[in-house]
N, C-alpha and C positions, 0 to 999 in steps of 0.2 A: 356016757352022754345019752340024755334022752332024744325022741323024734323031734321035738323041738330046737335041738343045738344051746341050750342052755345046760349049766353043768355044775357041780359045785366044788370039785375040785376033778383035774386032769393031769397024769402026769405024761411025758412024752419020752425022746430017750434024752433028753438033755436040761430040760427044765419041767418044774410043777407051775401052773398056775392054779391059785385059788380065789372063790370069793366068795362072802355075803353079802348082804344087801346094803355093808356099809363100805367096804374097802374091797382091793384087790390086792393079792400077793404075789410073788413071782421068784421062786427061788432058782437060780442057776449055780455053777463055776464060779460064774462072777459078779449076780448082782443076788442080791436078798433083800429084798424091800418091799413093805407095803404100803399102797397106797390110798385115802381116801377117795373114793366112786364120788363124793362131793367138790375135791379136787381138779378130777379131770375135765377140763373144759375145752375147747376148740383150737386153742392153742397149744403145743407140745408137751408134756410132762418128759422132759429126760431124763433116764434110769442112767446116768453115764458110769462106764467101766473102762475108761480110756485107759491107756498104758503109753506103751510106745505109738500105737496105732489108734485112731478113732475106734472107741464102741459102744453101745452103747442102746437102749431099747426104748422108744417113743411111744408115749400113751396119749393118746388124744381119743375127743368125741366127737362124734359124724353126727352132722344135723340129722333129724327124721325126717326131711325131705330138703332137695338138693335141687333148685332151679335151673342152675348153670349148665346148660350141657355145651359150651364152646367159647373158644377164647379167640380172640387175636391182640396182636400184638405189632409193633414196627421198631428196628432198631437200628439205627445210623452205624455202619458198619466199615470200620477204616483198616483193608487190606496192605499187606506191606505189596510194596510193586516190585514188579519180576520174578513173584514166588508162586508157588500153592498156599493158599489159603486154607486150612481144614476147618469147618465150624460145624458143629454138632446139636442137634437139638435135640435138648430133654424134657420129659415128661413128667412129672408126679400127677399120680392121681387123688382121688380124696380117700381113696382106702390106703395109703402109701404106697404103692407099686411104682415102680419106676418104667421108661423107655426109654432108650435114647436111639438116636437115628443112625445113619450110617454117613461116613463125613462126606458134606458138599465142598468141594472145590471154589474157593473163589480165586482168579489172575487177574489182577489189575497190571496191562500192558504197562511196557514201558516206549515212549515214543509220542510222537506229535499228535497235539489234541487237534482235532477237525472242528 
């Protein structure tokens, strides 16, 4: 790999990726396929090697510039009453990284509305 981070083939200890200026290859264990670079658009390409358990490797393209830096959202939220509540909030980013948070509690009493 040059200073650049462009490469034209790379091997690591469990998969090769390659490319030229038309397609991308990717051989593992479990997937082998290549794929047209004209292909990949903004939407997910999935390499699936599913089995018993989900697997499977996501190719997608990153706009060249990203406006978005924030979100919000509202979601009408119906707790069962007399419990703990866990609700979790997750992240994807636009490189695919995930987060998620650590659980919020919601108790909705039970007993006389004021």
């Amino acid at each position: 790999m040059d200073k650049s981070g462009e490469f034209d083939s790379a091997t690591y200890h469990s998969f090769t990726l390659t490319y030229t200026a038309d397609d991308i290859t990717l051989s593992t264990a479990l997937i082998n396929e290549s794929v047209a670079l004209a292909d990949i658009g903004y939407e997910d390409t999935v390499l699936d090697a599913s089995d018993i358990l989900p697997r499977g490797i996501r190719l997608f393209r990153l706009p060249d510039h990203n406006p978005h830096t924030s979100v919000q959202i509202e979601r009408k939220l119906s707790p069962q009453s007399g419990r703990d509540n866990p609700l979790f909030v997750r992240v994807a980013l636009e490189d695919g990284t995930q987060a998620w948070s650590s659980p919020i509690y919601i108790l909705r009493e039970i007993g006389e509305q004021y």
